[in-house]
mmCIF file of the N, C-alpha and C atoms, coordinates in Angstrom:
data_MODEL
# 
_entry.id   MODEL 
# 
loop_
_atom_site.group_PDB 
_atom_site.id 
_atom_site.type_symbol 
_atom_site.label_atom_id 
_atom_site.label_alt_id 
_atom_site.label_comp_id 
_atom_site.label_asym_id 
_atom_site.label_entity_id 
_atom_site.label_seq_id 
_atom_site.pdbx_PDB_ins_code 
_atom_site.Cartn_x 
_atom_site.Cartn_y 
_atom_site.Cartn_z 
_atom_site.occupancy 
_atom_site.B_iso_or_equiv 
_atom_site.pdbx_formal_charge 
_atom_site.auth_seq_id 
_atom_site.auth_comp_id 
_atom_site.auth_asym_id 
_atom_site.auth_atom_id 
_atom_site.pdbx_PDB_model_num 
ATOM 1   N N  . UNK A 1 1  ? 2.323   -4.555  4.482   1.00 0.00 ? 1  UNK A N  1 
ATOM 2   C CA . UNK A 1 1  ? 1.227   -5.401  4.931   1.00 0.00 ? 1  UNK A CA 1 
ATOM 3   C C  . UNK A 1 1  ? 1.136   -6.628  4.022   1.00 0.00 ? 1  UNK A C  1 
ATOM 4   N N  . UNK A 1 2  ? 1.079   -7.521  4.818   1.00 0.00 ? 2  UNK A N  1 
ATOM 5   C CA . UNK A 1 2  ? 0.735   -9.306  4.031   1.00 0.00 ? 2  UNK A CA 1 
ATOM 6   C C  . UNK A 1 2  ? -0.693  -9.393  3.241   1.00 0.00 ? 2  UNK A C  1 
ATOM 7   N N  . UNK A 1 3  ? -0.649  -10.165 2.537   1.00 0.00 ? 3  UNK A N  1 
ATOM 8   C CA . UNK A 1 3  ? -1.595  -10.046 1.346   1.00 0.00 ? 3  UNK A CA 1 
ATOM 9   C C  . UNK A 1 3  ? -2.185  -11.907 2.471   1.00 0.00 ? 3  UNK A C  1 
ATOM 10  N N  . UNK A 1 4  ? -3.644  -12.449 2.462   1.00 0.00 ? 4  UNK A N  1 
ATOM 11  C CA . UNK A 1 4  ? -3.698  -13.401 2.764   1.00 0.00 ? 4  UNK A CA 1 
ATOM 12  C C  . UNK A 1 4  ? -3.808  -14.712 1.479   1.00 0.00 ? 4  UNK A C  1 
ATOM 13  N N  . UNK A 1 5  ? -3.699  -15.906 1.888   1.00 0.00 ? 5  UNK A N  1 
ATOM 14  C CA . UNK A 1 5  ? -3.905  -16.306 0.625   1.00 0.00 ? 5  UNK A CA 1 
ATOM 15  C C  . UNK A 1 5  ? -5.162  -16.927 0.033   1.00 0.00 ? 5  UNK A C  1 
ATOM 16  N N  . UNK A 1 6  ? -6.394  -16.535 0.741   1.00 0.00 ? 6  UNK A N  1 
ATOM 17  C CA . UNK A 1 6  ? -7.407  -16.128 0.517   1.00 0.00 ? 6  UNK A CA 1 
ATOM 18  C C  . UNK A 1 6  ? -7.835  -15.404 -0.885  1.00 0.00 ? 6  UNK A C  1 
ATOM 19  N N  . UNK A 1 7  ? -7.310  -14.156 -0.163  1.00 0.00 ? 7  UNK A N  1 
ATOM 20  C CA . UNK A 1 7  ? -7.253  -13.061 -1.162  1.00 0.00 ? 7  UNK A CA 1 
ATOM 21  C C  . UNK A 1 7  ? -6.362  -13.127 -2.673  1.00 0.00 ? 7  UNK A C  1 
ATOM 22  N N  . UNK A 1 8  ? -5.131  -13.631 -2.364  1.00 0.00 ? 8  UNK A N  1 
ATOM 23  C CA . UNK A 1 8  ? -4.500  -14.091 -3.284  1.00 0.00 ? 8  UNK A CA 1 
ATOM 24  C C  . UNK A 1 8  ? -5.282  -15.282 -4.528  1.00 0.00 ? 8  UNK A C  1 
ATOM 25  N N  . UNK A 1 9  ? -6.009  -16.242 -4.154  1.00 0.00 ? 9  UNK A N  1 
ATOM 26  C CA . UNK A 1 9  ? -6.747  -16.900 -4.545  1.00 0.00 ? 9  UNK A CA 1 
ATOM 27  C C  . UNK A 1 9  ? -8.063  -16.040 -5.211  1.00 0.00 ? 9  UNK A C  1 
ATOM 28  N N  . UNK A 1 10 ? -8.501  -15.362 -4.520  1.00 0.00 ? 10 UNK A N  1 
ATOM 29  C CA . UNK A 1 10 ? -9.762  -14.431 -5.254  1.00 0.00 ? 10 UNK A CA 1 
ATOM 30  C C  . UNK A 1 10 ? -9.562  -13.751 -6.172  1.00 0.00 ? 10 UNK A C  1 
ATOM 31  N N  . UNK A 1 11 ? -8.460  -13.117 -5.744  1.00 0.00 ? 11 UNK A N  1 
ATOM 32  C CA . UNK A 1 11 ? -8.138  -12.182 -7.537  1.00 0.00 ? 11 UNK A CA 1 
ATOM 33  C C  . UNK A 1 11 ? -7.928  -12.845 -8.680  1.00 0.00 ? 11 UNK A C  1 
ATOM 34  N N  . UNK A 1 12 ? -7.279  -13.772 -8.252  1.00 0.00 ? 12 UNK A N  1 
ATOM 35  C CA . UNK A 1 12 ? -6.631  -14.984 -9.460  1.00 0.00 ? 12 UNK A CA 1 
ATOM 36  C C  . UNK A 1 12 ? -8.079  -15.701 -10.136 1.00 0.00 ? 12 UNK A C  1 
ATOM 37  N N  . UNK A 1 13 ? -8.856  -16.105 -9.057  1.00 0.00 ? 13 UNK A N  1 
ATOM 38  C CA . UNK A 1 13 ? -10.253 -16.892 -9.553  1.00 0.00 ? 13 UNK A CA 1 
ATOM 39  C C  . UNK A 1 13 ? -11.120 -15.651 -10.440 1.00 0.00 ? 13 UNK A C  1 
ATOM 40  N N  . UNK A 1 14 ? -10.769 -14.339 -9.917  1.00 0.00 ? 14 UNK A N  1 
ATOM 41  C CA . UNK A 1 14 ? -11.670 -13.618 -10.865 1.00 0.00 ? 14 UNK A CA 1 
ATOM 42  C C  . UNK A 1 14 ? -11.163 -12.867 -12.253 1.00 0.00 ? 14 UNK A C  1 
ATOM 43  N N  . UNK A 1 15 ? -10.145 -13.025 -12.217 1.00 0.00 ? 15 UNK A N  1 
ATOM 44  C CA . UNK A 1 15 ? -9.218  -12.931 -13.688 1.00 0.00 ? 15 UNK A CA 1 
ATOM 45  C C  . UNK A 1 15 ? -9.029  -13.942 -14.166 1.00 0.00 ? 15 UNK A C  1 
ATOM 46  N N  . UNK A 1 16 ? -9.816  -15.031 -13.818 1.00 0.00 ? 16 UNK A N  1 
ATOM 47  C CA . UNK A 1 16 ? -8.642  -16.624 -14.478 1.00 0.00 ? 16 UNK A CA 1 
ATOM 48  C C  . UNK A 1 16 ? -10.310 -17.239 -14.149 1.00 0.00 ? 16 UNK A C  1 
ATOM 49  N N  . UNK A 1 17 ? -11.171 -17.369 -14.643 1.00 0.00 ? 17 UNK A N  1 
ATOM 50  C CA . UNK A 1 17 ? -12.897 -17.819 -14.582 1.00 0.00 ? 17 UNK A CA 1 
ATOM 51  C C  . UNK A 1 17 ? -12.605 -19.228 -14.853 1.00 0.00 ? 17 UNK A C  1 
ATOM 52  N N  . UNK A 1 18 ? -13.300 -20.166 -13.588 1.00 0.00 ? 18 UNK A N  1 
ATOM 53  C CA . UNK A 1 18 ? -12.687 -22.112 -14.114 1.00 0.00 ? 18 UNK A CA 1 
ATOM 54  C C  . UNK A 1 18 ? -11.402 -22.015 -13.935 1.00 0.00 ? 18 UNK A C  1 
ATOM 55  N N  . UNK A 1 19 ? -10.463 -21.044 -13.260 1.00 0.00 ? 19 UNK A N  1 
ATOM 56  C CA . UNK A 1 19 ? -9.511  -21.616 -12.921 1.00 0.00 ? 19 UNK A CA 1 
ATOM 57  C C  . UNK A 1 19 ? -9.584  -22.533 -11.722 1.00 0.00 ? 19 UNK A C  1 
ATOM 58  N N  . UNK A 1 20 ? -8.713  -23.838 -11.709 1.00 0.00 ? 20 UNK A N  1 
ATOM 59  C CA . UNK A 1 20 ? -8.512  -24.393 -10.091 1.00 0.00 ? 20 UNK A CA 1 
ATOM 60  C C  . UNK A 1 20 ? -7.098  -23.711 -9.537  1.00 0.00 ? 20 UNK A C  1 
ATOM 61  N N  . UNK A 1 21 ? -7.105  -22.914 -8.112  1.00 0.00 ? 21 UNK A N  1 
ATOM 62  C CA . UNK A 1 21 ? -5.940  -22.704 -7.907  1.00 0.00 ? 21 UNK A CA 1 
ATOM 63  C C  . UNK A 1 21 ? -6.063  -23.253 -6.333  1.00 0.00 ? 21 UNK A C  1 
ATOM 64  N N  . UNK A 1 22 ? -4.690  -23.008 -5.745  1.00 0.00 ? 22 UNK A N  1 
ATOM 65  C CA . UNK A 1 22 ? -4.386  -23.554 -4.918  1.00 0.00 ? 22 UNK A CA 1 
ATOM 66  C C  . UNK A 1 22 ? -3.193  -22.993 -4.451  1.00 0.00 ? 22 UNK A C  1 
ATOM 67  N N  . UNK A 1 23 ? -3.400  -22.209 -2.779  1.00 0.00 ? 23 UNK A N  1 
ATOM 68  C CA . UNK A 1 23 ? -2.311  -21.320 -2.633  1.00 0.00 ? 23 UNK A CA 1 
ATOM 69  C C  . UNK A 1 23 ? -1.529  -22.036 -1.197  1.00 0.00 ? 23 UNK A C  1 
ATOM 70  N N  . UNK A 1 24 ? -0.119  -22.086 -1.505  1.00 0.00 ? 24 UNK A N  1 
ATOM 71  C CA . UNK A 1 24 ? 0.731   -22.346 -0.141  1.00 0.00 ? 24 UNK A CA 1 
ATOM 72  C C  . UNK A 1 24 ? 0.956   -21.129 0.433   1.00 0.00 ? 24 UNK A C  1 
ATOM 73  N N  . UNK A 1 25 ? 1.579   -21.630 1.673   1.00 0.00 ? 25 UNK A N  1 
ATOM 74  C CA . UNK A 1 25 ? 2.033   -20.076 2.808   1.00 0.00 ? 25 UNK A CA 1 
ATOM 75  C C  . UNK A 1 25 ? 3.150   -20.808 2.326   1.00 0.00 ? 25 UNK A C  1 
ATOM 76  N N  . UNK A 1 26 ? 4.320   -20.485 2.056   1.00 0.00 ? 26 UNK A N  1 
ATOM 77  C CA . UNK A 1 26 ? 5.723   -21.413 1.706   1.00 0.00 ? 26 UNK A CA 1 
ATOM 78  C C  . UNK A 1 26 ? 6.869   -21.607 3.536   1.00 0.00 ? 26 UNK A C  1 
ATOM 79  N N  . UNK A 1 27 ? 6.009   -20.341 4.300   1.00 0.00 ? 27 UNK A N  1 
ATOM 80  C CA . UNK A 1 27 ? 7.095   -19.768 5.442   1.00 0.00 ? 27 UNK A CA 1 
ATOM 81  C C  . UNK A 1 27 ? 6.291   -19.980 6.593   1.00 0.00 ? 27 UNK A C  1 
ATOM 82  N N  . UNK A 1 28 ? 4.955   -19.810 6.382   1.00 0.00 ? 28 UNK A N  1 
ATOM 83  C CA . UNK A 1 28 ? 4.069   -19.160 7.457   1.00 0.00 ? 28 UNK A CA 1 
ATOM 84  C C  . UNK A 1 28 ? 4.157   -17.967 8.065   1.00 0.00 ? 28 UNK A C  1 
ATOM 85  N N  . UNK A 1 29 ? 4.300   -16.926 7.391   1.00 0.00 ? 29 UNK A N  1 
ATOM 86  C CA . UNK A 1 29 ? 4.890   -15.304 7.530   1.00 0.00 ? 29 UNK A CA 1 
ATOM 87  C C  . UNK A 1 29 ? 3.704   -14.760 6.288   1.00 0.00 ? 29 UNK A C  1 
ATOM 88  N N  . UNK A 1 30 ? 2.973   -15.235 5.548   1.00 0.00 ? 30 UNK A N  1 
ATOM 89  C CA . UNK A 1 30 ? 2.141   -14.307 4.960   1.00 0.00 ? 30 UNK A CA 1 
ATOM 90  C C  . UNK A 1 30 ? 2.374   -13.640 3.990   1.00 0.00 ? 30 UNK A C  1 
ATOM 91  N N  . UNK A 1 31 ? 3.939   -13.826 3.670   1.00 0.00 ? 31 UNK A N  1 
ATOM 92  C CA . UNK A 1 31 ? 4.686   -12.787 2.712   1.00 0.00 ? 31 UNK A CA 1 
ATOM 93  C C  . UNK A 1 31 ? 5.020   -13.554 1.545   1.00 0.00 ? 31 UNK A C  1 
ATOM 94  N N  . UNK A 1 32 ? 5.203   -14.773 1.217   1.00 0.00 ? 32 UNK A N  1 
ATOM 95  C CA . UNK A 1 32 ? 5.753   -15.917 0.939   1.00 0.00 ? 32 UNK A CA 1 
ATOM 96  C C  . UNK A 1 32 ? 5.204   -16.971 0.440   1.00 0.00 ? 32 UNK A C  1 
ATOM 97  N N  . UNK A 1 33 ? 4.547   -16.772 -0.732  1.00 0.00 ? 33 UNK A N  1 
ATOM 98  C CA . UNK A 1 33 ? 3.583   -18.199 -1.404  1.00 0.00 ? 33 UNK A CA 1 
ATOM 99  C C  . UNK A 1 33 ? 4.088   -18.664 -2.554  1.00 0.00 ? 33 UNK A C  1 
ATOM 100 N N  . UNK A 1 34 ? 3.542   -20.235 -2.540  1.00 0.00 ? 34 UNK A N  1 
ATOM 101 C CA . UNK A 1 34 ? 3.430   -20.523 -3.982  1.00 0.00 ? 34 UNK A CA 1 
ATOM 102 C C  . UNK A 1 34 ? 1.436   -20.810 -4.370  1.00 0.00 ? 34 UNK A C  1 
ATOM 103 N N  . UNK A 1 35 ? 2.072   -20.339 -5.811  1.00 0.00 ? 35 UNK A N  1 
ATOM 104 C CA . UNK A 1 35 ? 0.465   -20.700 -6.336  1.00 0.00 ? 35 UNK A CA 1 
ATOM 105 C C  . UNK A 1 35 ? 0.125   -21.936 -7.459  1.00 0.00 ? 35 UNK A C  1 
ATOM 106 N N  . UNK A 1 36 ? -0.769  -22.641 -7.232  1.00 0.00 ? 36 UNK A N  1 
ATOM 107 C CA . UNK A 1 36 ? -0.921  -23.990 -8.301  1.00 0.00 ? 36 UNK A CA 1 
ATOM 108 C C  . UNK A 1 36 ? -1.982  -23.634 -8.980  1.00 0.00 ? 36 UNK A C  1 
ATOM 109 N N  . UNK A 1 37 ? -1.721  -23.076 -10.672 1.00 0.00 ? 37 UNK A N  1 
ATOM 110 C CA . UNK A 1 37 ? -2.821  -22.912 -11.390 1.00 0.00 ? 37 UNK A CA 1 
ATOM 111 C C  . UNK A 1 37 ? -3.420  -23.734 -12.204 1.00 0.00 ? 37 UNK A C  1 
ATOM 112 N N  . UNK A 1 38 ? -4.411  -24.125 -12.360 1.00 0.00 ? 38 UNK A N  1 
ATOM 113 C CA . UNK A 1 38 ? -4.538  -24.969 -13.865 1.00 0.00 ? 38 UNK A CA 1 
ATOM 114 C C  . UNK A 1 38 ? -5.809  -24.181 -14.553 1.00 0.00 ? 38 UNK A C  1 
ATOM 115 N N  . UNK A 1 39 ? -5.623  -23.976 -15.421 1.00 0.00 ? 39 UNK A N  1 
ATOM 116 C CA . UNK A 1 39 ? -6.572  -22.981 -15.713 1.00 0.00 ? 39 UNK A CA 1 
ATOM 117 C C  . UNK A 1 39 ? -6.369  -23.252 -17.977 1.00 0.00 ? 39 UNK A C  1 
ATOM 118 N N  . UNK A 1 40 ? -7.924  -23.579 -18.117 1.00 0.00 ? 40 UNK A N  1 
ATOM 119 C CA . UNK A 1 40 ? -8.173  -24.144 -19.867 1.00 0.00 ? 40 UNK A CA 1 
ATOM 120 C C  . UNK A 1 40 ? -7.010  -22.710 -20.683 1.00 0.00 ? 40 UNK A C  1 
ATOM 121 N N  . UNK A 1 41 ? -7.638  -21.833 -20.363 1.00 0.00 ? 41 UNK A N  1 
ATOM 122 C CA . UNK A 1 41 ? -7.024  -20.292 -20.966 1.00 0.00 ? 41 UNK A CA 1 
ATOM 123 C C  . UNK A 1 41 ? -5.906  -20.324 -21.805 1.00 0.00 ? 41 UNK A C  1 
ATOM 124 N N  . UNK A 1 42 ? -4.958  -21.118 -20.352 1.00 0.00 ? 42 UNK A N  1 
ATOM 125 C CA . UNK A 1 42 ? -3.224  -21.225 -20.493 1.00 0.00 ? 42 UNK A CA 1 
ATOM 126 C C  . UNK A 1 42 ? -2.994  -22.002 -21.939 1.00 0.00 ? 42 UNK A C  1 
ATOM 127 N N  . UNK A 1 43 ? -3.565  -22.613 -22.527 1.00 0.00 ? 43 UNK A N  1 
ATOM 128 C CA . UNK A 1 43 ? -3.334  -23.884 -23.853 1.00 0.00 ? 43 UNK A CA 1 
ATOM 129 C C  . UNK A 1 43 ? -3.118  -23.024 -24.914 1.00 0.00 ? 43 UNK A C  1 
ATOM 130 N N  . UNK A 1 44 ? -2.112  -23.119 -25.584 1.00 0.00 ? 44 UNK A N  1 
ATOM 131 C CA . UNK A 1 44 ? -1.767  -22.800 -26.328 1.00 0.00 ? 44 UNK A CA 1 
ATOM 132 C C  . UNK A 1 44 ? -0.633  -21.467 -26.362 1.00 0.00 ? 44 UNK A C  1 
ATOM 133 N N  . UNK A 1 45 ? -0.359  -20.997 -24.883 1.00 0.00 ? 45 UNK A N  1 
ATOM 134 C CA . UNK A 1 45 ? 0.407   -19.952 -24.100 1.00 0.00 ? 45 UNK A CA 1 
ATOM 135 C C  . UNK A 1 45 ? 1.132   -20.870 -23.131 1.00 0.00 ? 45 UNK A C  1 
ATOM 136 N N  . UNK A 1 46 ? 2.621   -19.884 -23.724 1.00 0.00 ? 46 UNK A N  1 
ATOM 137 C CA . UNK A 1 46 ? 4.075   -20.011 -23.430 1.00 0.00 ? 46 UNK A CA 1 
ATOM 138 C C  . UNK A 1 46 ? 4.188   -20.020 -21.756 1.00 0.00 ? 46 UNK A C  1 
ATOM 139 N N  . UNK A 1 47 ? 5.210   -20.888 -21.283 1.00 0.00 ? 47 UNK A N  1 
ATOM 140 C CA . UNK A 1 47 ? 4.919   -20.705 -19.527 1.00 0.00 ? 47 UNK A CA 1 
ATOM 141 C C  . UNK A 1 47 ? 5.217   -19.109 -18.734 1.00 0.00 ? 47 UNK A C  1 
ATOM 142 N N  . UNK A 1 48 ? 6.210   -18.603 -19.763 1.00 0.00 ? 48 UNK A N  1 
ATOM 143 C CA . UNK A 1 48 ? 5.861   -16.896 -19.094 1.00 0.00 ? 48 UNK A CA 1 
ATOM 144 C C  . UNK A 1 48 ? 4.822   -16.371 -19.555 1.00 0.00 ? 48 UNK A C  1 
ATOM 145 N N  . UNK A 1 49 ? 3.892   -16.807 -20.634 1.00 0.00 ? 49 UNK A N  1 
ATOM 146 C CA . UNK A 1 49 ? 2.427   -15.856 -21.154 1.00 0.00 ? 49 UNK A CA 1 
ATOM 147 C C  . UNK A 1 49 ? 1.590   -16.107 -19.787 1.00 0.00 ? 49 UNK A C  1 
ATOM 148 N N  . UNK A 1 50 ? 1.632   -17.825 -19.790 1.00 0.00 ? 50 UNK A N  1 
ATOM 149 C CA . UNK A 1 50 ? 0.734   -18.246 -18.253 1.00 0.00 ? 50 UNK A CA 1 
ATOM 150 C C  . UNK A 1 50 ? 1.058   -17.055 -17.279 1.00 0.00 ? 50 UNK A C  1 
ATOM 151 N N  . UNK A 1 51 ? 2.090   -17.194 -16.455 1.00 0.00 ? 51 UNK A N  1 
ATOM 152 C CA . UNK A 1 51 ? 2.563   -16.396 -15.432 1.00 0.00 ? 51 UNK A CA 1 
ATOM 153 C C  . UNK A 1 51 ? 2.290   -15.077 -15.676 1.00 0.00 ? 51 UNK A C  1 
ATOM 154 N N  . UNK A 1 52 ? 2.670   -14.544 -16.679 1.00 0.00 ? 52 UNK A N  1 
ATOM 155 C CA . UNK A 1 52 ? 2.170   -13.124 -17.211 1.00 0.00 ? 52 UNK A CA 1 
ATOM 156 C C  . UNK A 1 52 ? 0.690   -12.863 -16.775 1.00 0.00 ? 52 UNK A C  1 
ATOM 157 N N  . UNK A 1 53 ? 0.116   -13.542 -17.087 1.00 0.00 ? 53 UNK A N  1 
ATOM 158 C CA . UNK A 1 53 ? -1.665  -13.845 -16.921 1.00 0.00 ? 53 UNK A CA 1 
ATOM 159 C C  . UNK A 1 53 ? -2.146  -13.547 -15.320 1.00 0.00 ? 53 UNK A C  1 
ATOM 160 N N  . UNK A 1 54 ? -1.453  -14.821 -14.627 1.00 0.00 ? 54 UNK A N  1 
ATOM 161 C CA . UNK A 1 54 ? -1.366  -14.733 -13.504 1.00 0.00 ? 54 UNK A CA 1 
ATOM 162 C C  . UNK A 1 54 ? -0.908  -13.649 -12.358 1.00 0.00 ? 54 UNK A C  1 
ATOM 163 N N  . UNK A 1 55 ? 0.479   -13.060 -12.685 1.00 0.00 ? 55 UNK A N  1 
ATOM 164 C CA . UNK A 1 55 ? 0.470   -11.549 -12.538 1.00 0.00 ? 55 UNK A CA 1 
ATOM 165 C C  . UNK A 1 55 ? 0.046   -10.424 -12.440 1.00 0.00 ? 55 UNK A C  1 
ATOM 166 N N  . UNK A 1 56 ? -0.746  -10.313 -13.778 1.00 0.00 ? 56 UNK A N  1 
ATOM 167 C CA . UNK A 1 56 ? -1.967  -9.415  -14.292 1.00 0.00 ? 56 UNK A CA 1 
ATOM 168 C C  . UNK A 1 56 ? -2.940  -9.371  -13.555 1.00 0.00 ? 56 UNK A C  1 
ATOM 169 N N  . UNK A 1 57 ? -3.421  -10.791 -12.895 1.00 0.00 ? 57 UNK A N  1 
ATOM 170 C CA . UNK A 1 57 ? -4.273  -10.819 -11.997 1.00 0.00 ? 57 UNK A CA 1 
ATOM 171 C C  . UNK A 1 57 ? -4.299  -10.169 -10.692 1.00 0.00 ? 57 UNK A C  1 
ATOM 172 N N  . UNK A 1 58 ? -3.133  -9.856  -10.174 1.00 0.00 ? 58 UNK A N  1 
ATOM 173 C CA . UNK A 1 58 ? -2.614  -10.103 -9.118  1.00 0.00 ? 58 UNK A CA 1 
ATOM 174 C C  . UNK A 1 58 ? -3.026  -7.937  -8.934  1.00 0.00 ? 58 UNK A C  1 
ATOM 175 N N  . UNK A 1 59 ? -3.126  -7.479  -9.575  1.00 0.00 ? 59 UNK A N  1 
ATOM 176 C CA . UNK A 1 59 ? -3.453  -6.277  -10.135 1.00 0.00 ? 59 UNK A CA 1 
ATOM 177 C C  . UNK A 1 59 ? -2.472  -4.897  -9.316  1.00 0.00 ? 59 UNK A C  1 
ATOM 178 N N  . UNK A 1 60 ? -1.026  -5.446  -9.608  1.00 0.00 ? 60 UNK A N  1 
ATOM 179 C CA . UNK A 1 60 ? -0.059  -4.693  -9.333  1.00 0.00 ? 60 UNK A CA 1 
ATOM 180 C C  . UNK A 1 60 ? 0.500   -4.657  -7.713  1.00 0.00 ? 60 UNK A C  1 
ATOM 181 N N  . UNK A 1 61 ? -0.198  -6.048  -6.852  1.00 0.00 ? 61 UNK A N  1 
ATOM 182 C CA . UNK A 1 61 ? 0.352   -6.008  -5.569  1.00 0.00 ? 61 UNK A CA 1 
ATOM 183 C C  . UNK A 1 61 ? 1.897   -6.801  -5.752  1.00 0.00 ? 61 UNK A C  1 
ATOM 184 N N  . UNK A 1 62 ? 1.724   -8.023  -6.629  1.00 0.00 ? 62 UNK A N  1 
ATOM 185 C CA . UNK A 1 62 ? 3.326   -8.621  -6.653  1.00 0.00 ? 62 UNK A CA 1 
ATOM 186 C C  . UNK A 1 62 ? 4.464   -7.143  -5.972  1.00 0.00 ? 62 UNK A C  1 
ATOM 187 N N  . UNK A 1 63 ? 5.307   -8.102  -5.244  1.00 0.00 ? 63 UNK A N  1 
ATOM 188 C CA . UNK A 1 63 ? 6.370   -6.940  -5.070  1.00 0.00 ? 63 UNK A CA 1 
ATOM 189 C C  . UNK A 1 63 ? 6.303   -5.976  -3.681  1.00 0.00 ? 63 UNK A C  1 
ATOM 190 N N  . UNK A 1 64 ? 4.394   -5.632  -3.821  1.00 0.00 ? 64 UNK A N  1 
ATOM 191 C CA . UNK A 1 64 ? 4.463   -4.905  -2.532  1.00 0.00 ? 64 UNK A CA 1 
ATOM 192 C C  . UNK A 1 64 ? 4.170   -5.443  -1.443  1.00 0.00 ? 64 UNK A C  1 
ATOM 193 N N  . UNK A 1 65 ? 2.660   -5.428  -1.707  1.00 0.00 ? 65 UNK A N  1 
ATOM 194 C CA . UNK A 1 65 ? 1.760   -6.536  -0.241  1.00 0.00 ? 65 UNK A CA 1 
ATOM 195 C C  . UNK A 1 65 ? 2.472   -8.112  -0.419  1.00 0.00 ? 65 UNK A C  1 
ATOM 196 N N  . UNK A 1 66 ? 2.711   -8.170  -1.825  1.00 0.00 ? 66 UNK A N  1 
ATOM 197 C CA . UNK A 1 66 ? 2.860   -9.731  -2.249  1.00 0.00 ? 66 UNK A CA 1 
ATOM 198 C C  . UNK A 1 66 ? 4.309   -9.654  -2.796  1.00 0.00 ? 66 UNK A C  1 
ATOM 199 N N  . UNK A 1 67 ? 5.291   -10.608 -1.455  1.00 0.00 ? 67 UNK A N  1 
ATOM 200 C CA . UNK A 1 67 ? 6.312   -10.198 -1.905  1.00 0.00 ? 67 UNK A CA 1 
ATOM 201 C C  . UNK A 1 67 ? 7.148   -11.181 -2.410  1.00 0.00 ? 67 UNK A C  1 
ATOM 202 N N  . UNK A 1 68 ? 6.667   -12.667 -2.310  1.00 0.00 ? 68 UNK A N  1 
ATOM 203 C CA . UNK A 1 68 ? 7.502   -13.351 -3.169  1.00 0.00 ? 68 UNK A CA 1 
ATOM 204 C C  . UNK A 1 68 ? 6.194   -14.441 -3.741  1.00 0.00 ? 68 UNK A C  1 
ATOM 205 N N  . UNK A 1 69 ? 5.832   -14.914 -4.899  1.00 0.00 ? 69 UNK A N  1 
ATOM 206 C CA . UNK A 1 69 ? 5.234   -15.935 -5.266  1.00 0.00 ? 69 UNK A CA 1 
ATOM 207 C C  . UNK A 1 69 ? 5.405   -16.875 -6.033  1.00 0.00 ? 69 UNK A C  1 
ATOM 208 N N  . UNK A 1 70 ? 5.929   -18.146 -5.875  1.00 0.00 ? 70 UNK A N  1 
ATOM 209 C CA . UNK A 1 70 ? 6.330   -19.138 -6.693  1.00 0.00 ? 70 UNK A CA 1 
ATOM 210 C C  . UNK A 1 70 ? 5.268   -20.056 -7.515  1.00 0.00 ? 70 UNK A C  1 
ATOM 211 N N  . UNK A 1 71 ? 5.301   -19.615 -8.916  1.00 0.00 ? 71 UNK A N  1 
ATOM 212 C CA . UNK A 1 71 ? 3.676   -20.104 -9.665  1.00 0.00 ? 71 UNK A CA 1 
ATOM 213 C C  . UNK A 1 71 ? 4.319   -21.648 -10.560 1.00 0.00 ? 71 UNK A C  1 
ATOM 214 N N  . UNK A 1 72 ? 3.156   -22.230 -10.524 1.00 0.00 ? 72 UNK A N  1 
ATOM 215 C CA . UNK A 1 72 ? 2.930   -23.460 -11.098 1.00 0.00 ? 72 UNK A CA 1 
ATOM 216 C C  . UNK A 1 72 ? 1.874   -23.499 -11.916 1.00 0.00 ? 72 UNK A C  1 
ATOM 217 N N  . UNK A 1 73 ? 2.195   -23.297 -13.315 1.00 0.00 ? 73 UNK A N  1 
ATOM 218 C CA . UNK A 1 73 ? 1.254   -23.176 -14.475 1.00 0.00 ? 73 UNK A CA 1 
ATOM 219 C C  . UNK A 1 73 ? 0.351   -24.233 -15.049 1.00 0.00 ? 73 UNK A C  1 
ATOM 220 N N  . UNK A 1 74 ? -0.425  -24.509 -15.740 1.00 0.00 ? 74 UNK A N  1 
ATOM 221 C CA . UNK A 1 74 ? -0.563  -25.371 -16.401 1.00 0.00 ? 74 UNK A CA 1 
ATOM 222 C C  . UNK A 1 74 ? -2.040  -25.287 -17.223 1.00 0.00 ? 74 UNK A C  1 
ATOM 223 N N  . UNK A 1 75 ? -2.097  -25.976 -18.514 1.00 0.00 ? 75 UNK A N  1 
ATOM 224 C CA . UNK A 1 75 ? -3.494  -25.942 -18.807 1.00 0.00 ? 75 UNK A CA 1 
ATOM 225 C C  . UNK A 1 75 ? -4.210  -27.558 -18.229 1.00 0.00 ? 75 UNK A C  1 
ATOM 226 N N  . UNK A 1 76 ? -5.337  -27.451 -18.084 1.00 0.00 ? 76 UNK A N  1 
ATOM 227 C CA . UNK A 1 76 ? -5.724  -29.128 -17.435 1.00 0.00 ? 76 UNK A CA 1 
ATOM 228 C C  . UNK A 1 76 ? -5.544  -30.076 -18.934 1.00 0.00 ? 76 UNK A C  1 
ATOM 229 N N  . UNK A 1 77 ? -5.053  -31.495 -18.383 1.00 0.00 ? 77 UNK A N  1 
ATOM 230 C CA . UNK A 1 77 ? -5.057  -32.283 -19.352 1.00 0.00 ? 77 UNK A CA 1 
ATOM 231 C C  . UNK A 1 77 ? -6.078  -33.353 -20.224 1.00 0.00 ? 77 UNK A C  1 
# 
């Protein structure tokens, strides 16, 4: 089952507080996103700590419901 990117966005906003994100369908199949984070947190963390973060959020669907996601890190400037 497809994860929406709604939902994808909610988990992320509630593990990642003041994050701005921003989710693509990459396919239009539901299975298939990228995500645009900018989030203060990330400063001073490595671009896999970011993603790591982001992951974490994701609270172990990557892989199943969520099967491919292409992330775009960043702290705001």
């Amino acid at each position: 089952m497809a994860m929406h990117a709604e939902e994808i966005e909610k988990l992320i906003k509630e593990s990642l507080p003041g994050a701005q994100v921003r989710i693509e369908d990459l396919r239009g199949d539901g299975d298939h996103y990228a995500a645009h984070v900018i989030y203060e947190g990330f400063k001073g963390k490595s671009r896999v700590q970011q993603h790591q973060m982001v992951y974490k959020s994701l609270k172990g669907r990557m892989g199943g419901e969520l099967h491919a996601l292409a992330l775009q890190t960043s702290a705001p400037e």
